[in-house]
N, C-alpha and C positions, 0 to 999 in steps of 0.2 A: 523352081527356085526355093530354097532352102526359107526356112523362119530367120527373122532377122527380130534384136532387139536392142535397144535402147533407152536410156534416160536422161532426163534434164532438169537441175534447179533454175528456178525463176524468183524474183522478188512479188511480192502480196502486201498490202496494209497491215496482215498479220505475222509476216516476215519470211525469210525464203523457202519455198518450198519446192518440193523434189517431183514426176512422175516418170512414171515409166513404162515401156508399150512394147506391144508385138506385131509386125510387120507378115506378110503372108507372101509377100514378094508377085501380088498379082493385083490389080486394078480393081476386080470384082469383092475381094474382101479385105473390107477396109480395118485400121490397125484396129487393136484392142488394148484397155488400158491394164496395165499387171500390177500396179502398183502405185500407192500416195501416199507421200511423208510430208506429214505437215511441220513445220517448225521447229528446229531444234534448238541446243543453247548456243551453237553459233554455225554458221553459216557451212563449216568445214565436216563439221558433223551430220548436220543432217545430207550433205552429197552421200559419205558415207554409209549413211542408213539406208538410202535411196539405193545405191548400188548392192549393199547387200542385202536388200529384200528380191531383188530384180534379179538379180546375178547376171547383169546389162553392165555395157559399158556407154561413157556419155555417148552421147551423137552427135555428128557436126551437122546433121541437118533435122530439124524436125517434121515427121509428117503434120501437112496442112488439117488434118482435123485434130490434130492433139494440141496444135498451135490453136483450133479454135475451144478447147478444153480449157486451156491455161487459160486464154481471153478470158471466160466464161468464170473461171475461179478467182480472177485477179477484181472482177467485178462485183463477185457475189460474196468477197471478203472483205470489198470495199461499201458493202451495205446495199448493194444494188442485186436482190436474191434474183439466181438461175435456179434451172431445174435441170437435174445432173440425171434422172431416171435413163435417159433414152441412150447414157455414155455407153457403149458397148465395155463391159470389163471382163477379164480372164479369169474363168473357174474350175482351171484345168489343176485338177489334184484337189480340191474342197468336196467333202464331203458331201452327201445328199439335204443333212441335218443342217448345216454350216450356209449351205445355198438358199435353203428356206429362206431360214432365218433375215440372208440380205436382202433376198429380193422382196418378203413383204419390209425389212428397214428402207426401202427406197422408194415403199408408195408413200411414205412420211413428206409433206410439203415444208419447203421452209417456210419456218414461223410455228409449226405446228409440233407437238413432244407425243411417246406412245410410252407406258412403262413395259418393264420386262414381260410385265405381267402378262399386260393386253397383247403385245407382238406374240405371247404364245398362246395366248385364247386366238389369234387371228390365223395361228398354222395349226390350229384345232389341236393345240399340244399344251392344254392349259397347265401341266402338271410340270412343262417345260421353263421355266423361268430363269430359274438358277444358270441349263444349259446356252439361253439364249444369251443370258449376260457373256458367259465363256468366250463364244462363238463372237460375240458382236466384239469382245477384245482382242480376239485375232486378228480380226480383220485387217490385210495388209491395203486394203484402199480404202482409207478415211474419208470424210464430207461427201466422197462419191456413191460410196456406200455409208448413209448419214448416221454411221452410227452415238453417235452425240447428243443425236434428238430422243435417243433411248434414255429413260430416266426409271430410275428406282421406283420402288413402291412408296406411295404417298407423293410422287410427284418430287422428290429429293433425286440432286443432280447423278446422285451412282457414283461409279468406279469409269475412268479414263485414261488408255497406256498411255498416250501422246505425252510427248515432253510437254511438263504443266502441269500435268493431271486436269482434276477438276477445274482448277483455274482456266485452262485452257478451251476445258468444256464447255464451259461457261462464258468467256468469252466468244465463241463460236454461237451460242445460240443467242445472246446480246445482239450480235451481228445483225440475226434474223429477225430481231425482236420478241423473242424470249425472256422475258425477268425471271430469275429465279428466285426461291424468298418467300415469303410471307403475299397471298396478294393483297393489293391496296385495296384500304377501306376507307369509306367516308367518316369521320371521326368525328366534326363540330361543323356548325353553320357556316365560321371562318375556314374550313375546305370546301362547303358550297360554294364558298362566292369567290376563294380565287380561283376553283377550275373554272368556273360559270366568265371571269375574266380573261381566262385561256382559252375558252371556247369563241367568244365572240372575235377575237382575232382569226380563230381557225376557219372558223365560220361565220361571218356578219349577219347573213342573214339570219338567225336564233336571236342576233339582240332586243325582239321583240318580245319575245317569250324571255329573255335574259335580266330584265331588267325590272321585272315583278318579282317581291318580295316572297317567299319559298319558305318551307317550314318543312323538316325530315326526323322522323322518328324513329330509332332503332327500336328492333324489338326481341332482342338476343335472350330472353330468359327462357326463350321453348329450346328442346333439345328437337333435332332435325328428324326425330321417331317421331313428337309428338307433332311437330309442323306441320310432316304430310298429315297424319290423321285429320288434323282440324281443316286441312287444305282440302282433301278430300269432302268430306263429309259439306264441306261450303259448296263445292260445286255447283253451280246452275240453281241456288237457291237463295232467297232474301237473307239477307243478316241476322233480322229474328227468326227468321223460320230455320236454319242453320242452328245458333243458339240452342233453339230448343229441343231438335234433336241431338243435338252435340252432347249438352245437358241429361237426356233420356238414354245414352250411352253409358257416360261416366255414370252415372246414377247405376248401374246394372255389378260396380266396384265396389266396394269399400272403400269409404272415402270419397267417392264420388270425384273419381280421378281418371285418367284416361289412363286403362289397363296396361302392365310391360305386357311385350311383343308375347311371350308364353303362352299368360293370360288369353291374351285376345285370341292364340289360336285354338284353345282348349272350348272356348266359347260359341255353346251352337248357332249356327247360321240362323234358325230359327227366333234366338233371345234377341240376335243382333236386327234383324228385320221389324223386331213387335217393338223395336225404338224408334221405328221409322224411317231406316236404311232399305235403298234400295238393294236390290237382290246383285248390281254392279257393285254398288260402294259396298256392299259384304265384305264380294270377292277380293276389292280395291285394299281394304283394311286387313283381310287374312294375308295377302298377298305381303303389303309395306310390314307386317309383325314378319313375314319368314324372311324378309329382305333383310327387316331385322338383326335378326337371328346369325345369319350367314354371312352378317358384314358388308353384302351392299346397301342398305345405309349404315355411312359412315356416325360413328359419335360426336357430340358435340368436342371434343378435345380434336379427334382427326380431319373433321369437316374443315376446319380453319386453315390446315397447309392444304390442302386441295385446290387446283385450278379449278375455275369456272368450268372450263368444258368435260372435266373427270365426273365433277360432281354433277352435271346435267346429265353427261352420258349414263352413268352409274342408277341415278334414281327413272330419272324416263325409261330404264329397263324394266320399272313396276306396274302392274298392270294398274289401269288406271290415273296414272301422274303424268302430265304431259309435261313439254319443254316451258309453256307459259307457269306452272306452277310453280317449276325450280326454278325458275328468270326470278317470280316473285319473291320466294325464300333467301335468294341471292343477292338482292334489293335490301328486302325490308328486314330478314332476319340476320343475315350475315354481312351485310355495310357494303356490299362487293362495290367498288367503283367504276369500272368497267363490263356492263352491261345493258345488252341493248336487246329489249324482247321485241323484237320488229314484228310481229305477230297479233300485240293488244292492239285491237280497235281502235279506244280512246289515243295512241300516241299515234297511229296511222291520220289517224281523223285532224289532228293539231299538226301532223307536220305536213299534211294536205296543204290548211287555213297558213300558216306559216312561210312557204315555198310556194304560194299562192296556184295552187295545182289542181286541174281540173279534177273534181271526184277525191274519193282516197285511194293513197298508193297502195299498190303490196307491199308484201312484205320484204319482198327482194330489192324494191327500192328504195325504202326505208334504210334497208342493211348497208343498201350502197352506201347512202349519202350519209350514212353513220360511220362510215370509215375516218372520214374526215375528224371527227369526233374522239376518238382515242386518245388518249386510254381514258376519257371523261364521260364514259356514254352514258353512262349510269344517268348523272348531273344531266346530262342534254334531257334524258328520259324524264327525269322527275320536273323540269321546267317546265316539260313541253305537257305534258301532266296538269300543271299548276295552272298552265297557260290556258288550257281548254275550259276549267271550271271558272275563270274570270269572266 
């Protein structure tokens, strides 16, 4: 039996949308989807777009897995996210380049963003960025192939054909739980204490730890070059003992200032040791100065529109900085409000005593019961912090 095809508008929370599929006309291979139009400016429109992407006409019947597609997209636009990975879609006539491209856009989870950038460091085509934006703009099947969750460099929403544009972009990852913007930072004591008031509803059990008086100090005047260096060099070391080789570093400057990235890598391993760096933290330090250098670390001006997880991913690439480092930089230097280092001891230890839990959790349970928590985790973090030294 011949190929058979078809399309159908349906209505959505985000307004009507169009798909369209191919039929194989035998049991064993089930339809494929050819096409998704999301939203247009009125409902006559977008059928139109739908059939001339498709070059389908409607159907009076739909097959039962496209019917459980629609289900799946009526829900996941109605804030209730699916996962569209496993949709079998048609890539008959897309180039080689073009299919990359989607198929790593669709290990993207919702809720989660990738820039141009990293989708072509992840098809090992890092110099590909430009082409991936091209490619993810053709795309004649939208949300299925998520390309929405693809974001610009610096974590900015990009470019979007759909009727809308960005707007529409943007609305789509809202859906998900995406904010786009600036992220939230804790500003004053009076945003401690009304997330700390939003929390105890979300979570009662924290009112324990919620309802002891907290004290948060920003400490934004290091630029994120000099953070790691002092984070490093603190490592697994007393305060004053830290101090004084931190001291016996800067001292080897003019100034007695903590060297720019050039500096520190012109600087023999040798001088940097007779200060009392380990022969790691050298590495550690030569290493954050090339990182430097080459833009992963970002500067204090760029650091601030970065998400949480760019800027973790981005620095935990340096030898030597782990995720607990950048959780803390993301805390205490950059106000980030949502943040949860499930990892620190001391907060494992307090939401043990707290949750009244045999032993302390992982870290995985931590993370779980931190879900609950959002977008305030940061605030649950520094209570629960506050609450152990009482």
């Amino acid at each position: 039996m011949a190929e058979q095809t078809g399309y159908r508008i349906f209505e959505t929370p985000l307004g009507t949308c169009g798909i369209a599929w191919k039929e194989f006309g035998n049991s064993r291979t089930p339809p494929v989807v050819t096409a998704f139009q999301l939203p247009e400016s009125t409902v006559k429109l977008t059928e139109s777009r739908i059939a001339e992407k498709s070059s389908a006409i409607k159907a009076r019947i739909t097959p039962p897995l496209i019917e459980q597609i629609i289900t799946k997209v009526k829900l996941h636009l109605d804030g209730k996210a699916q996962d569209f990975s496993n949709v079998l879609v048609d890539t008959e006539g897309i180039g080689p380049f073009a299919r990359q491209v989607y198929n790593v856009c669709r290990t993207i989870p919702a809720g989660k963003t990738m820039t141009y950038g990293e989708l072509a460091r992840a098809m090992k085509r890092p110099a590909a960025s430009r082409a991936v934006g091209q490619a993810l703009g053709r795309s004649p099947i939208p949300l299925i192939i998520p390309c929405h969750r693809v974001l610009a460099s610096g974590n900015k929403a990009g470019g979007f054909s759909a009727q809308g544009g960005v707007a529409t972009k943007l609305k789509m990852l809202k859906i998900e739980g995406v904010l786009m913007g600036t992220p939230a930072t804790i500003k004053s004591i009076k945003y401690l204490k009304r997330a700390a008031a939003l929390l105890k509803k979300k979570d009662p059990r924290l009112a324990r730890c919620l309802s002891k008086p907290i004290e948060f100090r920003l400490r934004p005047e290091h630029l994120p070059y000099e953070t790691l260096i002092e984070a490093v060099v603190h490592q697994q070391l007393s305060p004053k003992a830290a101090s004084t080789i931190l001291g016996r570093v800067t001292d080897l400057y003019p100034g007695g200032r903590i060297p720019a990235p050039a500096e520190l890598l012109k600087t023999a391993d040798d001088r940097l040791r007779s200060a009392g760096l380990s022969r790691s933290k050298t590495k550690a330090l030569k290493d954050i100065a090339a990182k430097a250098l080459d833009g992963t670390v970002p500067s204090s001006k760029e650091i601030v529109s970065l998400g949480n997880e760019e800027i973790i991913k981005r620095l935990t690439s340096i030898y030597g900085v782990g995720q607990w480092t950048v959780e803390m930089m993301l805390i205490f230097n950059l106000g980030r409000a949502d943040v949860l280092p499930a990892g620190d001891f001391a907060l494992r230890k307090s939401v043990g005593g707290i949750y009244k839990m045999k032993g302390v959790p992982t870290p995985k349970q931590v993370s779980t019961l931190g879900e609950a928590w959002r977008p305030h985790r940061t605030v649950a973090s520094l209570y629960l912090w506050n609450f152990l030294k009482s």
